[in-house]
C-alpha positions in Angstrom: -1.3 -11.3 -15.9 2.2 -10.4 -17.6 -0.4 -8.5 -20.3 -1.9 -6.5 -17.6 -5.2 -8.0 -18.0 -7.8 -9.9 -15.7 -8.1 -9.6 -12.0 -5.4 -6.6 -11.4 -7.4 -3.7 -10.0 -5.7 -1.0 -12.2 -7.5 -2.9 -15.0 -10.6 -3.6 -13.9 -10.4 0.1 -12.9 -10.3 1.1 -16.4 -13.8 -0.6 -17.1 -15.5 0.8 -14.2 -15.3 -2.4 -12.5 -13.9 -1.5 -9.1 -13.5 2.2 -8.0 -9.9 1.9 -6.9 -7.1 1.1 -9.0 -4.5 0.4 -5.9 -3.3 -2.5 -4.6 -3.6 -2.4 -0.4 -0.6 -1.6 -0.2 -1.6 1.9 -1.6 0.5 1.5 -5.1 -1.3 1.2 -8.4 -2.0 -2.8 -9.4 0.1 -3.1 -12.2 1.7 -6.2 -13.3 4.8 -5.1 -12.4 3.6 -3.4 -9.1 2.8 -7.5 -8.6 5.6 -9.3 -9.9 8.4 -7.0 -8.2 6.7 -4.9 -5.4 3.8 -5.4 -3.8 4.5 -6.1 -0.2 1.5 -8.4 0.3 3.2 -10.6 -2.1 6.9 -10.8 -0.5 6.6 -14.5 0.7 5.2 -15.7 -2.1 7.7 -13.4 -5.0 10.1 -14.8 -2.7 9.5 -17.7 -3.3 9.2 -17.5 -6.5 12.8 -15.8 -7.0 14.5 -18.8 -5.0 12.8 -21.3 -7.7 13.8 -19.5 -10.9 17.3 -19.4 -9.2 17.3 -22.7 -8.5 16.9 -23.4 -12.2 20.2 -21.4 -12.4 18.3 -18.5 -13.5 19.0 -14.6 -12.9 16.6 -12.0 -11.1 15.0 -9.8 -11.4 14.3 -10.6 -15.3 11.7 -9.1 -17.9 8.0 -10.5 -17.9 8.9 -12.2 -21.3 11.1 -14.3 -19.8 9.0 -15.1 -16.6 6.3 -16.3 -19.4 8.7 -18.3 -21.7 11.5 -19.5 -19.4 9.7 -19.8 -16.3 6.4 -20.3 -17.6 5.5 -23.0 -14.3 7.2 -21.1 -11.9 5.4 -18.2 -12.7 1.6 -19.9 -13.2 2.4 -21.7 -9.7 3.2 -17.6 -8.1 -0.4 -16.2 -10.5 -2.4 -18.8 -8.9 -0.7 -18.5 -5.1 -2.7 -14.9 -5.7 -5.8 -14.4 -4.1 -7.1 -11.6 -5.9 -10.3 -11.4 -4.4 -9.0 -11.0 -0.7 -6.7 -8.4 -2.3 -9.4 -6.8 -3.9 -11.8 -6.4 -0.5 -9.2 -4.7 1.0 -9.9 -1.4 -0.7 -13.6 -2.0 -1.9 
């Protein structure tokens, strides 16, 4: 995900895969639209932001980091994702 590849809709978009490249909460599906915006996420980014403090870390921080220094925090928040529910929405 932090590479913009796989299940977000703005790339499968790209390939023709899916028609709409916008989240259901109307903004493009970016990774970044993801990690920091998306309002279906809010619990779970929550979530994930009072882990990475927890481990005396800062927020909001680059994707770099989320992949090097909070590589398990971050997997656990990908795979909380249900991309196919997300998906249906706009299909």
């Amino acid at each position: 995900m932090v590479t913009g590849h796989g299940k977000l809709r703005s790339h499968l978009h790209i390939f023709g895969i899916t028609h709409n490249p916008k989240c259901s909460c109307e903004e493009e599906e970016t990774t970044n639209h993801l990690i920091f915006h998306s309002k279906i996420l809010c619990n779970k980014r929550n979530e994930m932001i009072k882990q990475i403090k927890n481990t005396c870390g800062n927020w909001p921080t680059m994707n770099e980091r989320l992949a090097n220094d909070y590589l398990q925090i971050f997997v656990k928040f990908v795979k909380s994702i249900d991309f196919q529910t997300c998906n249906d929405t706009l299909l």
